[in-house]
PASEBA-1860 file (N, C-alpha, C; in nm, 3 decimals):
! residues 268
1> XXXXXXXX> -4.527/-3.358/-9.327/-4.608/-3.405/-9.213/-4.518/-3.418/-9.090 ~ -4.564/-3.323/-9.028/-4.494/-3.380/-8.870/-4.516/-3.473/-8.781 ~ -4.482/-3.590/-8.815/-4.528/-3.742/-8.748/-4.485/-3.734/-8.631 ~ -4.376/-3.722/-8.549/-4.290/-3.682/-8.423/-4.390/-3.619/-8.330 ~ -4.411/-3.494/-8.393/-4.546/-3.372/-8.331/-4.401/-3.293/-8.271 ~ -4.296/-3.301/-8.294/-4.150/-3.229/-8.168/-4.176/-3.084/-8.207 ~ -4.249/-3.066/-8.347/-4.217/-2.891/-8.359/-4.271/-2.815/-8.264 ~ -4.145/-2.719/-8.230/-4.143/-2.619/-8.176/-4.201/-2.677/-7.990
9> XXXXXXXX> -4.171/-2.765/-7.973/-4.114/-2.836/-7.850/-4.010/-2.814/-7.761 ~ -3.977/-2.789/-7.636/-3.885/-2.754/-7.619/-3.835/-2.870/-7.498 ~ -3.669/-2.908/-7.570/-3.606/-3.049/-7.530/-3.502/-2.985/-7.474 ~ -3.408/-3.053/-7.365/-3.316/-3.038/-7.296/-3.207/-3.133/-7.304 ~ -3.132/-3.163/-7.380/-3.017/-3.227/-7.370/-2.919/-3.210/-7.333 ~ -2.867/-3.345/-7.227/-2.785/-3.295/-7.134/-2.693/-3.394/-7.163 ~ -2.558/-3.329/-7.183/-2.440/-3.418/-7.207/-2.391/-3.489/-7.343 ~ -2.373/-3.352/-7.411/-2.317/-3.349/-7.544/-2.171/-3.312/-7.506
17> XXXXXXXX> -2.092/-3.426/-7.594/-1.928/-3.437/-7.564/-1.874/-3.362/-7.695 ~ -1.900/-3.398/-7.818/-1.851/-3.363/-7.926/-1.966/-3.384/-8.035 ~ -1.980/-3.370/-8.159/-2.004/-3.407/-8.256/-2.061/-3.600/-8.270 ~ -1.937/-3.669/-8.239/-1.931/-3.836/-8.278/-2.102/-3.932/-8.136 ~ -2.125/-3.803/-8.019/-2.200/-3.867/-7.933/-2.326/-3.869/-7.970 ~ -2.414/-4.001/-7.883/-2.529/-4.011/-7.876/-2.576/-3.880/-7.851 ~ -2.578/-3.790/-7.807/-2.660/-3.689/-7.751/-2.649/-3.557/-7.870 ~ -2.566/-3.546/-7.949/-2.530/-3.452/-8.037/-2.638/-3.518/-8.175
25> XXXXXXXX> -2.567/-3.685/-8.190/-2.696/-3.682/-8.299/-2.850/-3.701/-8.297 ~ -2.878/-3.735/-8.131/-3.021/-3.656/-8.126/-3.058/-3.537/-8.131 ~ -2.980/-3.454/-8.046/-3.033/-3.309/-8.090/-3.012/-3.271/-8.228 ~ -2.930/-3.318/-8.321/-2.960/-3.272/-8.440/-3.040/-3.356/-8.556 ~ -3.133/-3.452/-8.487/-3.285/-3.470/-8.574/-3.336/-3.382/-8.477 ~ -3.341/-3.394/-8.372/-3.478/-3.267/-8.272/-3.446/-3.117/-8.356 ~ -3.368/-3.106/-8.379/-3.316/-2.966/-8.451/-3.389/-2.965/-8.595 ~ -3.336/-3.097/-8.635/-3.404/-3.121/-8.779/-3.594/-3.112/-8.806
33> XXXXXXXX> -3.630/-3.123/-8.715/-3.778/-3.197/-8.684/-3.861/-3.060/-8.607 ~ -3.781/-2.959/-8.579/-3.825/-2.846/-8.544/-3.826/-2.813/-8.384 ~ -3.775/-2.837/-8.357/-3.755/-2.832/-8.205/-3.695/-2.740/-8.097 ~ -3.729/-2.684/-8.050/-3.664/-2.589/-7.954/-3.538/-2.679/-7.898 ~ -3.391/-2.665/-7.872/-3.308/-2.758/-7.808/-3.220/-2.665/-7.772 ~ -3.261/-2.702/-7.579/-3.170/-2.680/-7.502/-3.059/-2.746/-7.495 ~ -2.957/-2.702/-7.446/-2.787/-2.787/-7.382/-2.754/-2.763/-7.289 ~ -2.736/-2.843/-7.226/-2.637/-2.862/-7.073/-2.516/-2.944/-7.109
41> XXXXXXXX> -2.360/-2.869/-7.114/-2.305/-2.965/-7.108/-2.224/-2.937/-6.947 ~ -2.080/-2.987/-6.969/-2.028/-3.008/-6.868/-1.940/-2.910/-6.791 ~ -1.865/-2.806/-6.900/-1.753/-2.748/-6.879/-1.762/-2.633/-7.017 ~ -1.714/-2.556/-7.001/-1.683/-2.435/-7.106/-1.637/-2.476/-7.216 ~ -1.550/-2.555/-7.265/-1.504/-2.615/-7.381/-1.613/-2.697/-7.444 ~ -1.699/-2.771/-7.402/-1.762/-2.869/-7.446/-1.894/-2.768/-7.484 ~ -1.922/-2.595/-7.404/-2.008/-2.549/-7.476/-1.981/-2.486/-7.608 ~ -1.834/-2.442/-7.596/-1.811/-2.371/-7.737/-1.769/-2.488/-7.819
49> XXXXXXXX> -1.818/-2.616/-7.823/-1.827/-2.703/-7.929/-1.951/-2.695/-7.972 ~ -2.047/-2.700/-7.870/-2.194/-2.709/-7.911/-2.241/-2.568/-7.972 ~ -2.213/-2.426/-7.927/-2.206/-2.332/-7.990/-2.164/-2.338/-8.165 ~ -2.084/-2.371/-8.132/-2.060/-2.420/-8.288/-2.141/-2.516/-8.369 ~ -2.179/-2.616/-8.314/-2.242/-2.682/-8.366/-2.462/-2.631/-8.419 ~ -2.472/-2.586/-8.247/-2.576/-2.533/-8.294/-2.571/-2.352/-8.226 ~ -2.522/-2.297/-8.354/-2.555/-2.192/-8.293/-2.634/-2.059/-8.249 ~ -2.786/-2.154/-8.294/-2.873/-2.090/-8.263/-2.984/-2.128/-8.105
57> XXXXXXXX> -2.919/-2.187/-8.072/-2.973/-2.315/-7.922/-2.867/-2.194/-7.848 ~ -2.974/-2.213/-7.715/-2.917/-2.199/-7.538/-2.836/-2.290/-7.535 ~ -2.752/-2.287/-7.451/-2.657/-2.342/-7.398/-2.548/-2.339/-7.242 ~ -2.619/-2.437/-7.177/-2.588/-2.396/-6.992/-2.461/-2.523/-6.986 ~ -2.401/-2.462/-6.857/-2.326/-2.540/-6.811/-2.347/-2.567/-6.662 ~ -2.320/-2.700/-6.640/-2.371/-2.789/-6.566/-2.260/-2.898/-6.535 ~ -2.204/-2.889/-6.426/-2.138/-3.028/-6.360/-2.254/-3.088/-6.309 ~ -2.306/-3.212/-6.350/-2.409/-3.299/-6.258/-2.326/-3.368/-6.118
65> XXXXXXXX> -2.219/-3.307/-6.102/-2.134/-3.406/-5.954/-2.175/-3.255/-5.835 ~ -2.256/-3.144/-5.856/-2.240/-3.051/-5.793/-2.412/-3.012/-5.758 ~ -2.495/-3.013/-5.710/-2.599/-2.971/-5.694/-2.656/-2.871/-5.726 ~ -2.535/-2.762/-5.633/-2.581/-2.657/-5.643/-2.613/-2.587/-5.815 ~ -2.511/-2.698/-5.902/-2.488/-2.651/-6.040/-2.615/-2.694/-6.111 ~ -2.691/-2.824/-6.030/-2.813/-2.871/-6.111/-2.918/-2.735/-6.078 ~ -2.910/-2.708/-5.944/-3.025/-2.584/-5.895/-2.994/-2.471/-6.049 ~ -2.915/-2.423/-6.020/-2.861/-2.311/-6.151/-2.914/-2.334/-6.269
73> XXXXXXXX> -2.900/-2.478/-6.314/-2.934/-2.516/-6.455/-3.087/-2.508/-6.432 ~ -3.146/-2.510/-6.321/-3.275/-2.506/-6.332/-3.347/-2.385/-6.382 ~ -3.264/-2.294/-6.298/-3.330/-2.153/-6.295/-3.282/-2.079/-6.408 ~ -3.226/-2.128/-6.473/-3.154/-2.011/-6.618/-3.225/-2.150/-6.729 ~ -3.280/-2.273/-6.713/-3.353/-2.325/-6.833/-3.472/-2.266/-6.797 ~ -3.508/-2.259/-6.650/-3.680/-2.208/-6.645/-3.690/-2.059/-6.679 ~ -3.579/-1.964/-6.666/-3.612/-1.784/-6.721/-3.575/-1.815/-6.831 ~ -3.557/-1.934/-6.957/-3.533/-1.953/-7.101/-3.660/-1.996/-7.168
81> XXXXXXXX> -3.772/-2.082/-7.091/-3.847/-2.155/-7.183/-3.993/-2.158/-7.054 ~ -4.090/-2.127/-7.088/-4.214/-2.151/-6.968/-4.204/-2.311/-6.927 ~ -4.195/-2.386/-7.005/-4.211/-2.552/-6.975/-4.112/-2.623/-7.106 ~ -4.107/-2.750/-6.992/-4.041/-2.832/-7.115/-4.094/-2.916/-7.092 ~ -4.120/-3.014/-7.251/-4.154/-3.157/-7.324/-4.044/-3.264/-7.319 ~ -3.919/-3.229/-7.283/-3.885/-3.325/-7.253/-3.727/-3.363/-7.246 ~ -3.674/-3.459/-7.154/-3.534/-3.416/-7.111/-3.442/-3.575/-7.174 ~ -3.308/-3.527/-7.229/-3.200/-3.629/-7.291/-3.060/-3.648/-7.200
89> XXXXXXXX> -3.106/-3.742/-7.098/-2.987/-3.760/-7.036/-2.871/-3.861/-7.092 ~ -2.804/-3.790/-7.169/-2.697/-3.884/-7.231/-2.561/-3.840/-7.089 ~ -2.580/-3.902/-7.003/-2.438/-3.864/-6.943/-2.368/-3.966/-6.863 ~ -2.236/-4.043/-6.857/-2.223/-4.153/-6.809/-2.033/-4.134/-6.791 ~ -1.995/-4.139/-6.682/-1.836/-4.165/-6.650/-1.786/-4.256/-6.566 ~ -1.654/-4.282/-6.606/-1.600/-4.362/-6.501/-1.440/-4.396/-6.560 ~ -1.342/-4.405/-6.433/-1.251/-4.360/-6.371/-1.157/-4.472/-6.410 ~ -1.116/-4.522/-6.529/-1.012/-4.597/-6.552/-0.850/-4.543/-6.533
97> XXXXXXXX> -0.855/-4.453/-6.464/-0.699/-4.432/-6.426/-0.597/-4.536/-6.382 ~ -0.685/-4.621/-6.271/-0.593/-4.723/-6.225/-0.601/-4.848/-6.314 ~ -0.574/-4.877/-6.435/-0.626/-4.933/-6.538/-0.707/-5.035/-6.515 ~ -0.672/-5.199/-6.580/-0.797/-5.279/-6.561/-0.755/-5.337/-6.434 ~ -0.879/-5.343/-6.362/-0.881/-5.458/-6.237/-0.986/-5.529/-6.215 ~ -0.958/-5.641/-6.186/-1.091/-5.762/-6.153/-1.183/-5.657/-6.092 ~ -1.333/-5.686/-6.119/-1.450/-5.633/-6.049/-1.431/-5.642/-5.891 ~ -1.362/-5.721/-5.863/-1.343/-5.713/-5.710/-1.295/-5.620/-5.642
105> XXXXXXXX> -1.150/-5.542/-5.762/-1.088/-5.460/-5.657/-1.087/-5.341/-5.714 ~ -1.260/-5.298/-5.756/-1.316/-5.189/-5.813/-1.269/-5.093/-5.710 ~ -1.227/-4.982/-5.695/-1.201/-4.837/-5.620/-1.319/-4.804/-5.549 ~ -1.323/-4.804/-5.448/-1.445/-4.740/-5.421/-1.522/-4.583/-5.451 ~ -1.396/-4.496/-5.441/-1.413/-4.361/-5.462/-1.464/-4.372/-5.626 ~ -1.425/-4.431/-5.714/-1.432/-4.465/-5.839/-1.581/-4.497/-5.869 ~ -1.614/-4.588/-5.804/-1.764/-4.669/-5.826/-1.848/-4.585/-5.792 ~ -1.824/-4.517/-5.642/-1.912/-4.376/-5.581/-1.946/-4.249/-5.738
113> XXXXXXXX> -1.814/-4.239/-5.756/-1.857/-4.118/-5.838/-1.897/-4.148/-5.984 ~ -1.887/-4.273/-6.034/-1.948/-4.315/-6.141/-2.128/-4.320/-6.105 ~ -2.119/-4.409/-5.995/-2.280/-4.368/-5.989/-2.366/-4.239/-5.933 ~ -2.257/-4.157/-5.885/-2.284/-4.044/-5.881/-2.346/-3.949/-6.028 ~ -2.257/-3.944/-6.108/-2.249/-3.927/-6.212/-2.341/-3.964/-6.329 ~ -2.346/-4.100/-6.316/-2.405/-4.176/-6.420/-2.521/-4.197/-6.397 ~ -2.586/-4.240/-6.308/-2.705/-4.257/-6.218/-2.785/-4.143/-6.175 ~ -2.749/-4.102/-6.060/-2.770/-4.004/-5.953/-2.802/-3.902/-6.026
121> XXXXXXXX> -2.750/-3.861/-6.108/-2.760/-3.732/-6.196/-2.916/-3.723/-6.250 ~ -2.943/-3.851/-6.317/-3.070/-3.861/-6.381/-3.191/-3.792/-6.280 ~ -3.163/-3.912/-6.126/-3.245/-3.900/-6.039/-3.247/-3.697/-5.980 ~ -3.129/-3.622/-6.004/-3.150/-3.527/-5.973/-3.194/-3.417/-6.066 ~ -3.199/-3.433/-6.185/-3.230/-3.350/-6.297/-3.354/-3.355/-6.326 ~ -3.413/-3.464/-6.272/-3.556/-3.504/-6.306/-3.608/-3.428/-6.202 ~ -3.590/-3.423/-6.063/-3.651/-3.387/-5.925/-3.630/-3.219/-5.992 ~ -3.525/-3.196/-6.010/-3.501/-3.020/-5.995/-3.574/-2.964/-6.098
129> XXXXXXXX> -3.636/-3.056/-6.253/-3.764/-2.991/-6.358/-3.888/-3.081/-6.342 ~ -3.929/-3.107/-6.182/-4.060/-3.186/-6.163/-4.178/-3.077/-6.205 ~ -4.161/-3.037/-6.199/-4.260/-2.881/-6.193/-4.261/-2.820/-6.295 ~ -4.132/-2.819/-6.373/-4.151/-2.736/-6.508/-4.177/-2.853/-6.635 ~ -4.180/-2.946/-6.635/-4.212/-3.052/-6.751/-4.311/-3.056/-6.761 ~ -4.406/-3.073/-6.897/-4.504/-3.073/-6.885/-4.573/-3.209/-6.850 ~ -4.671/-3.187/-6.772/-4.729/-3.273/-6.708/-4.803/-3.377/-6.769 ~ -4.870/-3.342/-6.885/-4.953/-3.433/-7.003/-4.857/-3.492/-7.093
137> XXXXXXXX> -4.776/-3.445/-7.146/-4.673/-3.503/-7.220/-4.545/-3.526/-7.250 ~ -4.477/-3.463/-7.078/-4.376/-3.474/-7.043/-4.299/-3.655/-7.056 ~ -4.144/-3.651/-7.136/-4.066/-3.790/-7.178/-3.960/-3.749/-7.104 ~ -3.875/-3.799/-7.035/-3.737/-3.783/-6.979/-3.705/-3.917/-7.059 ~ -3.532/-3.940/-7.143/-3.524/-4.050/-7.165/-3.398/-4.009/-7.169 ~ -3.280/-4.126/-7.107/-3.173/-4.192/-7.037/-3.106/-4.317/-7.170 ~ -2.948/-4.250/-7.196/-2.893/-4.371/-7.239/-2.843/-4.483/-7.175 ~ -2.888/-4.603/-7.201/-2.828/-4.699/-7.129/-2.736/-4.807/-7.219
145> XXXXXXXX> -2.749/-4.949/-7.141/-2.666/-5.022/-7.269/-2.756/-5.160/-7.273 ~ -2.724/-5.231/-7.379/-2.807/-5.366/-7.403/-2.805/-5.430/-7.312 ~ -2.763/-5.452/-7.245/-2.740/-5.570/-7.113/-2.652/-5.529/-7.028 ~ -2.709/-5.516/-6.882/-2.608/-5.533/-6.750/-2.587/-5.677/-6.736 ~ -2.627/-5.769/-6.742/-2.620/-5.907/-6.734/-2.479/-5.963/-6.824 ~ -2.452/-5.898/-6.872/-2.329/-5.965/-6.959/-2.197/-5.921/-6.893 ~ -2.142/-6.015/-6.797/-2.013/-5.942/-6.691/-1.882/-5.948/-6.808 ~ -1.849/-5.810/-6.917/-1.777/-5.747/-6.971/-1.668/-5.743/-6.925
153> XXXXXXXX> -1.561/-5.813/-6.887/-1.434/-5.808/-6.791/-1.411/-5.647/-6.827 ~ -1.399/-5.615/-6.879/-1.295/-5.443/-6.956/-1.451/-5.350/-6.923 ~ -1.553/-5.384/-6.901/-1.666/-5.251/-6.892/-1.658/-5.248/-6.734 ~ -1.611/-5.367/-6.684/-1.601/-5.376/-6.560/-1.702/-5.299/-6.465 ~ -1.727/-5.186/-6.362/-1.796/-5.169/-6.291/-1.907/-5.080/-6.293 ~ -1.895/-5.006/-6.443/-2.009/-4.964/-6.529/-2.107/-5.019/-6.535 ~ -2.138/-5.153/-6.592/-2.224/-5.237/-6.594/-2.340/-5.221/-6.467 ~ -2.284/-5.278/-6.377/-2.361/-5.241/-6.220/-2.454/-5.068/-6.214
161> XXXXXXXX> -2.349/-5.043/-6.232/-2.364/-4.865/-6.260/-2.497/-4.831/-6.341 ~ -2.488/-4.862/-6.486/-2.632/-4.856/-6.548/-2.705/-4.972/-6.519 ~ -2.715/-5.056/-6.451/-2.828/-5.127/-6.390/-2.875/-5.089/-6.296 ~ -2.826/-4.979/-6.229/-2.862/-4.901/-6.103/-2.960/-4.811/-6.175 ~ -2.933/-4.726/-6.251/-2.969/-4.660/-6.321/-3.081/-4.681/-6.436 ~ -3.085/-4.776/-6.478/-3.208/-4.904/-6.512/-3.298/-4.927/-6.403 ~ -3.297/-4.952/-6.324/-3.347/-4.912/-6.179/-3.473/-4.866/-6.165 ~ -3.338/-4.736/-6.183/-3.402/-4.576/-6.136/-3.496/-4.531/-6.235
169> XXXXXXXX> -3.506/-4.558/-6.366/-3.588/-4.508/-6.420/-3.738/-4.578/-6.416 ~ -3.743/-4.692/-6.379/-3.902/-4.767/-6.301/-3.931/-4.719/-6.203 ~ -3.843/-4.656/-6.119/-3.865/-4.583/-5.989/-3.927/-4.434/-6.004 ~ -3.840/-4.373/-6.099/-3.860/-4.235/-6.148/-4.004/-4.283/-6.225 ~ -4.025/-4.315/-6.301/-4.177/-4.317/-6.365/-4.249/-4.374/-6.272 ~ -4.323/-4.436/-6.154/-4.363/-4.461/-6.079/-4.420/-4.315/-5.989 ~ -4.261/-4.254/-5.954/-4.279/-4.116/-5.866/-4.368/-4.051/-5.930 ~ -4.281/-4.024/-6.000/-4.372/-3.944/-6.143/-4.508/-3.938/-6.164
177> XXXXXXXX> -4.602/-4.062/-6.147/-4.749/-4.126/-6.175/-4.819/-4.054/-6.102 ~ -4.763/-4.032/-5.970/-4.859/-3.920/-5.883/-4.905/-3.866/-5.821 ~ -4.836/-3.761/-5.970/-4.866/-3.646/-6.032/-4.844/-3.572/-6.175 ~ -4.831/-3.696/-6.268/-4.848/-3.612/-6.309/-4.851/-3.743/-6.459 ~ -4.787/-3.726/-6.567/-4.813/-3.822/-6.707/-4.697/-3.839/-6.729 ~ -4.566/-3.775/-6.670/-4.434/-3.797/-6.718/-4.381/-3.890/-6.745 ~ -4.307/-3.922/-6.874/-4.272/-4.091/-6.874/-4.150/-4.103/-6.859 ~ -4.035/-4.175/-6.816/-3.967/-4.201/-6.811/-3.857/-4.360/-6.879
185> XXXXXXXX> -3.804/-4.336/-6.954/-3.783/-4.519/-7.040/-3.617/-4.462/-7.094 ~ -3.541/-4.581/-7.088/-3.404/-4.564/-7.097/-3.366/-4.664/-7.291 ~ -3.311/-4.618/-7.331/-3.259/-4.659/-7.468/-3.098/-4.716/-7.472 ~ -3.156/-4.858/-7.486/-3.000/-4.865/-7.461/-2.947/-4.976/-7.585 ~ -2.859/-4.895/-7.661/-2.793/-4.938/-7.756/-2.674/-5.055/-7.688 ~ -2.649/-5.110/-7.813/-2.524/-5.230/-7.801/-2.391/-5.115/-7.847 ~ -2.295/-5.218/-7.850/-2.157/-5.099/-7.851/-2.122/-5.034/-7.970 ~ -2.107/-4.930/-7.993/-2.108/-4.803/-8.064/-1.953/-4.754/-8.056
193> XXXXXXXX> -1.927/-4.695/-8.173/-1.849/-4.600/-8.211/-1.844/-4.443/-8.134 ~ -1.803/-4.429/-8.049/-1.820/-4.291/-7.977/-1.719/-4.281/-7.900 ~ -1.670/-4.124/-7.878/-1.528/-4.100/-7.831/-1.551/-4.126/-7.653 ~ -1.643/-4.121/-7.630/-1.659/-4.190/-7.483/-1.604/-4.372/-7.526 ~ -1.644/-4.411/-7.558/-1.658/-4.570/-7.555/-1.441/-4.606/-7.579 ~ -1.408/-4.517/-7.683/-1.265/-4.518/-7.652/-1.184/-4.515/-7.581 ~ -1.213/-4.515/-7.428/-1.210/-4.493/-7.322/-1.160/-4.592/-7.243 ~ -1.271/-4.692/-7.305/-1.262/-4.805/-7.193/-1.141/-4.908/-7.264
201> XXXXXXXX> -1.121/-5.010/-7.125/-0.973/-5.060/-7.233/-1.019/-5.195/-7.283 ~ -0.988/-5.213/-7.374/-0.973/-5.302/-7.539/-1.135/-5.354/-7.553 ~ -1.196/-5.182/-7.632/-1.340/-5.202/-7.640/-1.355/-5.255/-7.791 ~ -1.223/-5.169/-7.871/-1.213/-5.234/-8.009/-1.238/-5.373/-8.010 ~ -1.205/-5.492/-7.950/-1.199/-5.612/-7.960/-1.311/-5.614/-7.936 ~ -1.401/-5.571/-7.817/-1.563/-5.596/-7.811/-1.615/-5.521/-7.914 ~ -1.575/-5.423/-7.976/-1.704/-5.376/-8.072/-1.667/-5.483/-8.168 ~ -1.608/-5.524/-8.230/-1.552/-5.621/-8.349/-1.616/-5.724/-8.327
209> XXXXXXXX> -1.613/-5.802/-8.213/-1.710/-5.915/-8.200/-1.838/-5.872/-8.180 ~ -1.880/-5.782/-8.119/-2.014/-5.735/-8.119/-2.110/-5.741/-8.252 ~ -2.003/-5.674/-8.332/-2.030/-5.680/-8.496/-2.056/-5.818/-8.578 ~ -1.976/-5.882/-8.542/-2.032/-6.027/-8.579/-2.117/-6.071/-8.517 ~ -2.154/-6.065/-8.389/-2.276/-6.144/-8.351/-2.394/-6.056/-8.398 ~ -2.390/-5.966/-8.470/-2.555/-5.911/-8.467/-2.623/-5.976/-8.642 ~ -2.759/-5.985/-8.625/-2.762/-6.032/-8.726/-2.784/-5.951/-8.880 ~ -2.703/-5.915/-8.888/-2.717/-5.848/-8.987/-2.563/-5.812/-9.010
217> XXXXXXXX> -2.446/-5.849/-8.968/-2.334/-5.818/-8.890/-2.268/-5.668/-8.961 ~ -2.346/-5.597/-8.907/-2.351/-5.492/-8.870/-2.352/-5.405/-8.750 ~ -2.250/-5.341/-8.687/-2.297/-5.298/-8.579/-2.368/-5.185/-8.572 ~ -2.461/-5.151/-8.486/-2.562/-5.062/-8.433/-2.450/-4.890/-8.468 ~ -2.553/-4.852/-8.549/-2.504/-4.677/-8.551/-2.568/-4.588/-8.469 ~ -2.500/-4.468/-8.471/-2.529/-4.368/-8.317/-2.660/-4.318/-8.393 ~ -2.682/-4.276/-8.454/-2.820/-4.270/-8.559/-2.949/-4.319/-8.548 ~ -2.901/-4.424/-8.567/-3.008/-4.527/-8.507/-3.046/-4.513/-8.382
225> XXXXXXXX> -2.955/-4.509/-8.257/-3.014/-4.495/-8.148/-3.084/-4.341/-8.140 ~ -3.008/-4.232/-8.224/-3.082/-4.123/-8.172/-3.202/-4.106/-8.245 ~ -3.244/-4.159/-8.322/-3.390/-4.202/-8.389/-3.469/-4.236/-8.292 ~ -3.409/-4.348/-8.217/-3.540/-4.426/-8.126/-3.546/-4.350/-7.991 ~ -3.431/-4.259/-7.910/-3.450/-4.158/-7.869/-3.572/-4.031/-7.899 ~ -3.565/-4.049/-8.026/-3.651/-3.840/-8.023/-3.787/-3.915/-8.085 ~ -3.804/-4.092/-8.117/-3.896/-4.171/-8.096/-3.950/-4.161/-7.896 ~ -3.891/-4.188/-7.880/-3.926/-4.231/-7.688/-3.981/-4.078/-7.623
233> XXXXXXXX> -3.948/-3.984/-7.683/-3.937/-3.838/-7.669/-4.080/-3.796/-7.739 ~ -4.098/-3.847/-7.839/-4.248/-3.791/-7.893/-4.359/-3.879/-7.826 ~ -4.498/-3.775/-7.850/-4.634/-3.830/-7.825/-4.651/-3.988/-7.903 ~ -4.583/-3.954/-7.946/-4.639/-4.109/-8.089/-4.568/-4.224/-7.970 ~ -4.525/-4.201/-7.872/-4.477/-4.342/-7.791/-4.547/-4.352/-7.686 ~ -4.632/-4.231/-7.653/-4.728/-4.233/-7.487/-4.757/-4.367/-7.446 ~ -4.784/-4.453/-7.544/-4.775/-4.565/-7.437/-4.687/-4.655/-7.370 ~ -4.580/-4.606/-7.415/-4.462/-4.639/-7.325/-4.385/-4.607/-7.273
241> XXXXXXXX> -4.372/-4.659/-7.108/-4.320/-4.601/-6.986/-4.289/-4.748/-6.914 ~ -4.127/-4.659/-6.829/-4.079/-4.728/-6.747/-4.061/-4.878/-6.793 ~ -3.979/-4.803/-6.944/-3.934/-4.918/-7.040/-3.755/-4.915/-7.041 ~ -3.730/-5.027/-7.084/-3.538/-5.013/-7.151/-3.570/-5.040/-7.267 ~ -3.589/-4.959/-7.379/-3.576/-5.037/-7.558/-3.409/-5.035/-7.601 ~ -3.409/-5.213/-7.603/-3.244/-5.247/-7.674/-3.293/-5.232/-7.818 ~ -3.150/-5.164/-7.846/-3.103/-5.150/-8.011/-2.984/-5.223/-8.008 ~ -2.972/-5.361/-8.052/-2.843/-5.410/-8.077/-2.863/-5.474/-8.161
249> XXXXXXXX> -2.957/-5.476/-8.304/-2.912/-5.548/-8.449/-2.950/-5.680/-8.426 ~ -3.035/-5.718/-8.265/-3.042/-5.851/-8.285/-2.937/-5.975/-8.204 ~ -2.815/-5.877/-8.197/-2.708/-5.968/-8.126/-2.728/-6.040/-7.987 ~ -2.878/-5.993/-7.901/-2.845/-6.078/-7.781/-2.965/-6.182/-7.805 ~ -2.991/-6.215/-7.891/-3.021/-6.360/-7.939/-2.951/-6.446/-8.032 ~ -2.830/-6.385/-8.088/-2.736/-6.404/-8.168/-2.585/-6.540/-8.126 ~ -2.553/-6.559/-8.024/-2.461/-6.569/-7.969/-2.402/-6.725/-8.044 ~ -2.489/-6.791/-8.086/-2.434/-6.888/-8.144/-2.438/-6.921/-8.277
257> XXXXXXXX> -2.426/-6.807/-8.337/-2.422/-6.795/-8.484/-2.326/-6.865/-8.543 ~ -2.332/-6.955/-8.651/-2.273/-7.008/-8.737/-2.131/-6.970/-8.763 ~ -2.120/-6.861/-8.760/-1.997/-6.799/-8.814/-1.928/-6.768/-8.716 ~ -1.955/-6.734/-8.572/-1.860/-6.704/-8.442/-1.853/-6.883/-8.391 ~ -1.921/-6.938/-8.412/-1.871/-7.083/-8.354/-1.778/-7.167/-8.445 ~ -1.789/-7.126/-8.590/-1.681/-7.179/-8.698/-1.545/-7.101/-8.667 ~ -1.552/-6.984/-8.618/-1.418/-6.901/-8.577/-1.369/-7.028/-8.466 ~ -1.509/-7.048/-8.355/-1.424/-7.069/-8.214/-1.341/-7.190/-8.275
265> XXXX> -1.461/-7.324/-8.335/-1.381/-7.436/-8.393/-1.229/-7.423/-8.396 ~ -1.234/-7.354/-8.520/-1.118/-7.287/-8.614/-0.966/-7.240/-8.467 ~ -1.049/-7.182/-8.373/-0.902/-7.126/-8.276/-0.894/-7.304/-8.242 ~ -0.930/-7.391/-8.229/-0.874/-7.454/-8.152/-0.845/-7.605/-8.226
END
């Protein structure tokens, strides 16, 4: 039974890094589930990963920091497929070169091109397939994270970044309304295992506590989120738009669990 309805659907995922990302293990249930799946990644290397991975899928390349590169991706996904059902923006950067610094003395060029990037991108990928999505059952859906509200000293100016971008997707489904049924809703998992997230500095210590506060103390698998992804992506969710669904195990009602306040006791 095809409960999803994805067969032979055709999805666009944009911003597959490797194998370990959110965006790789959605496209491979959309793959699993019958699905036409496009790729956009970033750079030539990151397509002959996905080549490999799926090598029976299209596969475009796409800097989202370049316009002209989103126009391109338009016109070589639209001479690939008459319409698409629906688009996976897994794509999110930012610029820890100058290592950690108080939120105050965030870079500016840094913050610009993170929300360039992280944000902006959504808002332009969506505008450049307004026309080719389908209009009745067109899903665009956006990774985000459990909470901008939680000031993360080490996620530092990210945070802001996908709350911008949290935003944008009430804005984007709004635009969207009319003309047309497109939904737009962002999925945003708690902290995960992924070679992006290695990135940031001393996330190990936050995923570790993350893990204890959830209830089940377990932390959230990339799995899981790409479930409730190619969930947000099928008809079976039409009624929801210009949503954020958190996946975090429970942890942001968690915070004073028995066992992290016997630790704090215990430090002191």
């Amino acid at each position: 039974m095809d409960f999803l309805q994805l067969q032979g659907k055709n999805i666009l995922v944009v911003g597959v890094a490797n194998r370990k990302s959110v965006a790789w293990a959605t496209a491979k249930l959309l793959l699993d589930a019958g699905a036409n799946v496009l790729f956009s990644v970033r750079s030539e290397q990151r397509a002959d990963t996905v080549k490999k991975l799926a090598p029976d899928s299209s596969v475009f390349i796409c800097d989202v920091e370049h316009q002209e590169q989103i126009d391109r991706l338009k016109t070589e996904v639209c001479s690939t497929v008459d319409v698409l059902h629906g688009i996976v923006h897994s794509v999110a950067f930012a610029d820890y070169s100058a290592g950690w610094l108080p939120f105050h003395e965030t870079p500016r060029t840094a913050f610009l091109q993170a929300i360039d990037i992280s944000c902006f991108s959504l808002i332009a990928i969506s505008n450049a397939f307004k026309d080719h999505l389908d209009p009745a059952t067109g899903s665009v859906v956006t990774i985000s994270i459990s909470t901008t509200r939680m000031a993360a000293e080490n996620y530092g100016y990210m945070a802001p970044v996908k709350a911008a971008m949290d935003s944008s997707v009430c804005f984007l489904a709004k635009s969207f309304s009319k003309f047309s049924h497109v939904r737009f809703n962002a999925v945003c998992p708690g902290l995960l295992k992924t070679s992006a997230s290695a990135g940031i500095p001393g996330y190990v210590d936050s995923y570790l506590f993350a893990e204890k506060a959830t209830l089940r103390k377990k932390a959230v698998q990339t799995d899981e989120v790409a479930s409730t992804v190619c969930f947000m992506l099928s008809p079976r969710s039409s009624g929801i738009n210009s949503q954020g669904i958190v996946i975090d195990a429970g942890m942001g009602t968690n915070y004073f669990d028995d066992d992290l306040l016997s630790g704090f006791h215990g430090a002191n």
